[in-house]
N, C-alpha and C positions, 0 to 999 in steps of 0.2 A: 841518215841512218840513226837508228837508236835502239838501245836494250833497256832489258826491264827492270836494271838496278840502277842505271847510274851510265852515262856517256863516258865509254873507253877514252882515255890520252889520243888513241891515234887517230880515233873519229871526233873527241871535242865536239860534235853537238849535231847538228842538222844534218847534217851528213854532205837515211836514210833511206741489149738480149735479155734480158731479163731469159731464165733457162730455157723458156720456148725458140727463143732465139741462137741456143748454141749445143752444141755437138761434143762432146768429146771424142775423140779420132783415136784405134785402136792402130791407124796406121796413116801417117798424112798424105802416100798417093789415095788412102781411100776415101778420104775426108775431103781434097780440097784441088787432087787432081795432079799430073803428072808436071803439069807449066809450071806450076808454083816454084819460087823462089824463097830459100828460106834465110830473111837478114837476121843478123846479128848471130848466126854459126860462126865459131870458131874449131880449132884444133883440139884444145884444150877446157872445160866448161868445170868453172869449183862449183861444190854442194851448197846449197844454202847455209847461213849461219846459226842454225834452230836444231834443237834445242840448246842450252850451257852444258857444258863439258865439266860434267859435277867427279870427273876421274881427275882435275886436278884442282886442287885447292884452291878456295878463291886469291887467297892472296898474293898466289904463282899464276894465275890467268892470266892469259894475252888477249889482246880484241876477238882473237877468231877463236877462242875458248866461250863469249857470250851470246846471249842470242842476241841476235843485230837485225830489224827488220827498217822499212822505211814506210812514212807515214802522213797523209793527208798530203801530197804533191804529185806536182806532173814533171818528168823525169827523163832524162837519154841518157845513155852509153855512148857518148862521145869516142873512145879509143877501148877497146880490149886486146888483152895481149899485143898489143902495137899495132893493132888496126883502126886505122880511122876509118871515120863513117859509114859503120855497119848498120844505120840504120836511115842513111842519107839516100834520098827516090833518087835515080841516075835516069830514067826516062818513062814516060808518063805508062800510068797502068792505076791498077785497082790491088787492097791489102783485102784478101779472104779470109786470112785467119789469125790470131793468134797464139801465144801459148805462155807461159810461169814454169816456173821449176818451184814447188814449195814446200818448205821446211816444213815439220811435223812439230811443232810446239808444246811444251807439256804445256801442262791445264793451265797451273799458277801464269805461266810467261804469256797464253791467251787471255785469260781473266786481264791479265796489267794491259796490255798494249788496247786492248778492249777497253775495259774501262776510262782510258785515259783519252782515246780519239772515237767514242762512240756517238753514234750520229741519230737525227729522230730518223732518218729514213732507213739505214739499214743496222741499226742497232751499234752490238759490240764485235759483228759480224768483219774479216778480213772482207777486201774487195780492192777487185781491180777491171782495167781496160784499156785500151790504146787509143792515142791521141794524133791527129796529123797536126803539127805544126809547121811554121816557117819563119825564117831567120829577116830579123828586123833590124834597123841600127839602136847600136847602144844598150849589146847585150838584152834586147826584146825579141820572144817570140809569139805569132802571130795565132791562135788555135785557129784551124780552119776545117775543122771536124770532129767527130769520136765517135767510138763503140759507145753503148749501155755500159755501165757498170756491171761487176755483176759479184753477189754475195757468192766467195769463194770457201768455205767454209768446212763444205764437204769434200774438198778436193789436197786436205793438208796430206802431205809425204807423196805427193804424186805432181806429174808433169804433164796437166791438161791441154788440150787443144783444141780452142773453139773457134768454130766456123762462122760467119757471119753471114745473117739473112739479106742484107744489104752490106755489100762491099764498101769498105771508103774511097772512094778515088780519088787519087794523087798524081800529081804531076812532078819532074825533074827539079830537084832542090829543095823540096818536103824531107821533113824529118819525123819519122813514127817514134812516139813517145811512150812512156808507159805512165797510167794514173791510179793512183788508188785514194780514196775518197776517206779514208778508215786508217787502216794499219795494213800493211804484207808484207808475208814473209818468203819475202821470194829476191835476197839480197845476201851476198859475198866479200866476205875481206881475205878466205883461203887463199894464200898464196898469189895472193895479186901484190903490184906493183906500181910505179911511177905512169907504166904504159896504161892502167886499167884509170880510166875519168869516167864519170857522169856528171850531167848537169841538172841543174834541181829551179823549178818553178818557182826561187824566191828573194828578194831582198837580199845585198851586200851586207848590209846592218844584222839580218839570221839568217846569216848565213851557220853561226857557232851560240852553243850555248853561253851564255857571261859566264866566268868563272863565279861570279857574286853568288849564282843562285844556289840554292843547297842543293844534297843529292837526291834527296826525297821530295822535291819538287822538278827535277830538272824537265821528267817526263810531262804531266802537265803545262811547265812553260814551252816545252818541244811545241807541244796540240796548239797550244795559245798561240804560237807563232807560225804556221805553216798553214799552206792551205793549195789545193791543188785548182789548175787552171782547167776553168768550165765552161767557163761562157765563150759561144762560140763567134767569130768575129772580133774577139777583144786580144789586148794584146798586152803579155806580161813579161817581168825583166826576169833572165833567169841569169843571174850573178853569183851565183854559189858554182860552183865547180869541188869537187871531190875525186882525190886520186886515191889508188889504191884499192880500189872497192867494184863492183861490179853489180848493177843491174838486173835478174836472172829472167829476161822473157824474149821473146822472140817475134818477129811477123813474117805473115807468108804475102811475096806479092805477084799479083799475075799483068805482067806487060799490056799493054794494048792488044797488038799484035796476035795476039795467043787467043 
């Protein structure tokens, strides 16, 4: 995770279809059908971290007073609210949709997270999509599919839901991931805890910003280190683990059977 002045204390550093191909669902039996299954729901779901909370002074802010998005990696929610494996396949089937919860960013905090992880293909543009991975020895995971990307840009302060033209199919012990290729802001430290972990696409070594680096560099050395897992068939270590923080998206999946 990271914000756009400077890595809070309690996050220290790393953390954080193309449209003919998706839907947005004004209701998901409409979108994707009654079978579906929806992982990573819990009881309780915090708002994103976007915009800063300009109602308390900077130098009385706490982590969930900044805006905190996560950026250029491929990602799970290992535990929320003490649930593990909310997003762990338990018996083979097919992911039809998925979904983001995302923050509404003022302009300055778009322009920073933008400028700093902009890409030739989709610019300064936020983006995301969902990855099936599987679990490897020695803290490696294995990608063995994905959605398109897709530039989410016009969907800030809302809770999209998109459908997939082709389903990814998964089998028992698949973990759906989340990727964004850019910057998203679709990431939580509200009131989370010990129970809330993700795990992140990257290197034990960045896993944390150095303290060395200054503050007005820290977000370019973020972009310079991190990089989300693409290639399909390869296989990468994800050694950062992150408590306290929460992931905000969701997948739908439909059993075999169904």
């Amino acid at each position: 995770m990271i914000n756009s002045r400077s890595i809070p204390p309690i996050a220290r550093a790393f953390g954080a279809l193309v449209i003919a191909l998706a839907c947005v669902a004004f209701g998901i039996q409409a979108a994707i059908g009654a079978s579906a299954k929806e992982l990573g729901k819990t009881k309780n779901t915090p708002s994103p971290n976007c915009p800063e909370n300009r109602k308390v002074p900077p130098a009385q802010q706490t982590a969930k007073d900044v805006c905190q998005v996560t950026g250029q990696v491929t990602g799970f929610q290992r535990s929320a609210s003490g649930e593990q494996g909310l997003f762990k396949i338990r018996e083979g089937g097919k992911i039809v949709a998925w979904s983001v919860d995302l923050a509404n960013p003022r302009k300055s905090e778009r322009e920073a997270f933008g400028e700093a992880s902009q890409t030739e293909r989709f610019g300064k543009a936020p983006t995301a999509g969902i990855s099936i991975i599987r679990d490897k020895p020695d803290s490696k995971f294995k990608l063995k599919s994905s959605s398109p990307l897709l530039n989410i840009r016009s969907f800030y302060g809302e809770k999209p839901v998109f459908t997939l033209e082709r389903p990814l199919k998964v089998r028992k012990g698949d973990v759906v991931a989340l990727t964004t290729a850019t910057w998203l802001p679709s990431f939580s430290i509200k009131g989370q805890g010990p129970n809330d972990a993700w795990v992140a696409s990257r290197n034990e070594k960045n896993c944390e910003v150095p303290d060395r680096v200054p503050a007005e560099k820290r977000l370019r050395y973020f972009f310079n280190h991190t990089s989300p897992h693409r290639r399909v068939g390869s296989e990468r270590p994800y050694e950062c683990k992150y408590e306290s923080a929460r992931l905000l998206y969701w997948a739908y999946f439909v059993p075999n059977n169904n």
